[in-house]
Structure formats: structure tokens, C-alpha cells
C-alpha positions in Angstrom: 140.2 82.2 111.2 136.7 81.5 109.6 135.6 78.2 108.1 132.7 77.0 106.5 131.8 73.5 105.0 131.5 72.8 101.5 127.9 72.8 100.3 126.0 73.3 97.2 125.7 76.7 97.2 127.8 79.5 98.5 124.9 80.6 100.7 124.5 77.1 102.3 128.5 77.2 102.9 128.2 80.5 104.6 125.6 79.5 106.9 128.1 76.8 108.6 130.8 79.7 109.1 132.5 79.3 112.5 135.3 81.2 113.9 138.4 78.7 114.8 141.6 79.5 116.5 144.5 77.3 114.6 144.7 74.0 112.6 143.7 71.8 115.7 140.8 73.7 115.9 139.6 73.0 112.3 140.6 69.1 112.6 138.7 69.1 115.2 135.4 70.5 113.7 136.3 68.9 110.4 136.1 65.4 112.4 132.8 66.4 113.8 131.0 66.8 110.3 128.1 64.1 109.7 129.3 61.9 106.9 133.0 62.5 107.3 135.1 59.4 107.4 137.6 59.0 110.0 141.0 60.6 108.9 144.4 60.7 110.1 145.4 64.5 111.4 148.1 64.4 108.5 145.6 63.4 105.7 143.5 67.3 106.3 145.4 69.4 104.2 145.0 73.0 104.0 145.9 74.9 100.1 145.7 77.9 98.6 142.4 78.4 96.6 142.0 81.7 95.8 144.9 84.9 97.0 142.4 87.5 96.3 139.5 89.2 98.1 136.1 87.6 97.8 133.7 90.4 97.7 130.7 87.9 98.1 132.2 86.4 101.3 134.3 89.5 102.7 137.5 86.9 103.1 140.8 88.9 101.9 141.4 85.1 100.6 140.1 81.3 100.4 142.4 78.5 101.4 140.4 75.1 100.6 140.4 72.4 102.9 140.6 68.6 101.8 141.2 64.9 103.5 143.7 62.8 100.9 141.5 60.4 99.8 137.9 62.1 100.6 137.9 65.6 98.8 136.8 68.9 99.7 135.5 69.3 103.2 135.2 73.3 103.1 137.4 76.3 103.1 138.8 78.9 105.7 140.0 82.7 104.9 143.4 82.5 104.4 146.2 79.9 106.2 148.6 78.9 103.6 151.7 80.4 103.0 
């Protein structure tokens, strides 16, 4: 799956995309943001944003991640159920 950090502009946001392989994967470079405070693995929650294509990103979706407590860290193209 692709995700990309929440920045001030979509363009800055796409410019972070990485392609990651599960929800380890994305803990994992969530934890290795700058600024990001340290986080339990249960407080990075993945929900549904958007269930319809993007055309300005190409996603067929947008799931938005967030830590409890912190906020929106950045999205990924489509996880949730």
C-alpha cells in the first residue's frame, strides 16, 4: 500500500509517498517521522477517509492515519474494511 505524511499541501504530502507492505510497516515509518511523539502500536489507527477514487492522487481510495491523542499523521490508499 502507499502512504504519505500529512503536510500542508497535497503536493508536499505526495512527495513523502512510500510504498509499505502491512500495518507493521506503516508503524514503523510512522515512528520514524521527525516530531512524532512516542506511541503505543494500539494508539495508530487506521479509518476510512474517503471510498472513492482520488483523481489528483490516482488512489482508488484514502484511508487517514492518526495516533489517539496526537492527530493526523498521513494517509495510505485504502486498508479499512
Amino acid at each position: 500500500m502507499r502512504f504519505r505524511e500529512h503536510r500542508g499541501t497535497l503536493s508536499d504530502s505526495l512527495r513523502t509517498e512510500v510504498v509499505l507492505n502491512g500495518q507493521a510497516a506503516i508503524t514503523a515509518c510512522v515512528r520514524s517521522l521527525s516530531g512524532i511523539p512516542p506511541f503505543q502500536d494500539s494508539q495508530l489507527l487506521i479509518s476510512s477517509y474517503d471510498p472513492n477514487p482520488d483523481p489528483r492522487t490516482g488512489w482508488s481510495r484514502t484511508d487517514v492515519v492518526t495516533i489517539d491523542g496526537h492527530g493526523v499523521v498521513g494517509f495510505v490508499d485504502g486498508v479499512s474494511s
